[in-house]
C-alpha positions as a Python dict, from the first residue, in 0.01 Angstrom:
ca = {
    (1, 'X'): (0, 0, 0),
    (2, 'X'): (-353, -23, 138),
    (3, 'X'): (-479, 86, -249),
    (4, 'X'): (-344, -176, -377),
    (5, 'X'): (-540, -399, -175),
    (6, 'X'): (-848, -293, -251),
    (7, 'X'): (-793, -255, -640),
    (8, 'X'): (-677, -652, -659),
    (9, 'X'): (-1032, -712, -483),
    (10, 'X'): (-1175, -517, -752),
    (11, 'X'): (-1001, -702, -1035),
    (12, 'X'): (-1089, -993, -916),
    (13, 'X'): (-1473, -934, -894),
    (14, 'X'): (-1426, -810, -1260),
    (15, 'X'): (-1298, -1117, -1347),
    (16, 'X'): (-1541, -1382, -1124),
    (17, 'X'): (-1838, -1169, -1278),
    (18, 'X'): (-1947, -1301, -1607),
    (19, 'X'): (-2206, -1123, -1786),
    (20, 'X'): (-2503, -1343, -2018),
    (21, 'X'): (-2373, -1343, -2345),
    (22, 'X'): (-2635, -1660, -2438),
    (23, 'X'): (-2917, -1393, -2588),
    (24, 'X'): (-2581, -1229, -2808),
    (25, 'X'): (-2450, -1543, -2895),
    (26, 'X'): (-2826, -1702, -3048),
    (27, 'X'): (-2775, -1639, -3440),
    (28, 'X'): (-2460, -1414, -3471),
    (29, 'X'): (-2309, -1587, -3783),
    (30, 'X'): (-2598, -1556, -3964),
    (31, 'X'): (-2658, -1196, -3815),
    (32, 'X'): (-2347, -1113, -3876),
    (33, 'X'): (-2277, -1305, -4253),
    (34, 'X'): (-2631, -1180, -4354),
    (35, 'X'): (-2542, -783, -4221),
    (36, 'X'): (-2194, -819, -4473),
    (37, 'X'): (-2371, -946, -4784),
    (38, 'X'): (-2573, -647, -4733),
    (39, 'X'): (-2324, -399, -4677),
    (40, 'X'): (-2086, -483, -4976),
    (41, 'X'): (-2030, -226, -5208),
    (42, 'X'): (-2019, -186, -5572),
    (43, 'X'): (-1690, -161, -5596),
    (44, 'X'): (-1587, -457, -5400),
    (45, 'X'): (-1759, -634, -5693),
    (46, 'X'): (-1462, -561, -5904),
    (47, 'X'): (-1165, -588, -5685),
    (48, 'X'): (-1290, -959, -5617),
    (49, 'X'): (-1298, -1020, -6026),
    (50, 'X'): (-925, -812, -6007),
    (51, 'X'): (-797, -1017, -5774),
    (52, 'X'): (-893, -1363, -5916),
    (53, 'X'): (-823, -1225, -6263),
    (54, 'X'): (-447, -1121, -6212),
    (55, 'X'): (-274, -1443, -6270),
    (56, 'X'): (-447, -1428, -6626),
    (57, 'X'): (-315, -1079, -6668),
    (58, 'X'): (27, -1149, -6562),
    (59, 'X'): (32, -1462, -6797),
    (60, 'X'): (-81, -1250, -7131),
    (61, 'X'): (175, -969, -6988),
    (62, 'X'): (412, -1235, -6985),
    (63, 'X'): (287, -1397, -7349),
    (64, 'X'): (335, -1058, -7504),
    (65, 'X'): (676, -984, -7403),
    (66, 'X'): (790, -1326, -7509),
    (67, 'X'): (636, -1228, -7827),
    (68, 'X'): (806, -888, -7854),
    (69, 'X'): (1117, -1040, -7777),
    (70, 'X'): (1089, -1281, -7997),
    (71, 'X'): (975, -1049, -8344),
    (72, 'X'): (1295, -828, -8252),
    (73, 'X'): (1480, -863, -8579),
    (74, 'X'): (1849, -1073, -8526),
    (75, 'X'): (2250, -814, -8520),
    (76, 'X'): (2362, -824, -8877),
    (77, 'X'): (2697, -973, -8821),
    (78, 'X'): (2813, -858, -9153),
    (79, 'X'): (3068, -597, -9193),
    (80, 'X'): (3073, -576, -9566),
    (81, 'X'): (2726, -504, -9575),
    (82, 'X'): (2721, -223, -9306),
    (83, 'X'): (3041, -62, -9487),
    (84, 'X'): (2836, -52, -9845),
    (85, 'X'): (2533, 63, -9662),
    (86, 'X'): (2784, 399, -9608),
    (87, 'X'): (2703, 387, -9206),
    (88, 'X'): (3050, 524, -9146),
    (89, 'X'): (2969, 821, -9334),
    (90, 'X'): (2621, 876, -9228),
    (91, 'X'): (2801, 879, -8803),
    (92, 'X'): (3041, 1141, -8915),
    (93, 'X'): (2770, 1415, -9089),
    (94, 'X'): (2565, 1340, -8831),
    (95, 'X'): (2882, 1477, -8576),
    (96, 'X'): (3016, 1740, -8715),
    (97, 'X'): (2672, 1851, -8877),
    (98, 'X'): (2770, 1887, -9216),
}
């Protein structure tokens, strides 16, 4: 195709032409890192502190449930003393409603 010809031409002088970045270039980091300490917001204040702060949460989340855990009172094993405490009785009103 006689397009095609002419559009590779094209490319290519797209490609061979490079334009003068050297003015852009002069600075940018500290352009660019001195524009994003401006812009920060509030708010990214505290999901930093959030962030960093989470392994400290998840260790007292972690603290309190052994601690829960561990102030749950033992089974009483005994039977006698579930039989005296009238339990049986206490199921069955409960029941039938009486």
């Amino acid at each position: 195709m006689p397009g095609d010809d002419r559009l590779e031409r094209l490319f290519a002088a797209a490609r061979a032409a490079r334009p003068d970045t050297a003015r852009a270039q002069y600075g940018f980091e500290t352009r660019l890192l001195a524009r994003l300490r401006v812009e920060r917001e509030p708010s990214a204040l505290w999901a930093a502190w959030t962030w960093r702060l989470i392994p400290a949460f998840a260790a007292l989340a972690l603290a309190l449930g052994v601690w829960n855990y561990a102030a749950l009172p033992g089974p009483d094993n005994d039977p006698a003393a579930a039989i005296a405490a009238d339990f049986d009785r206490e199921l069955v009103a409960y029941f039938t409603g009486k």
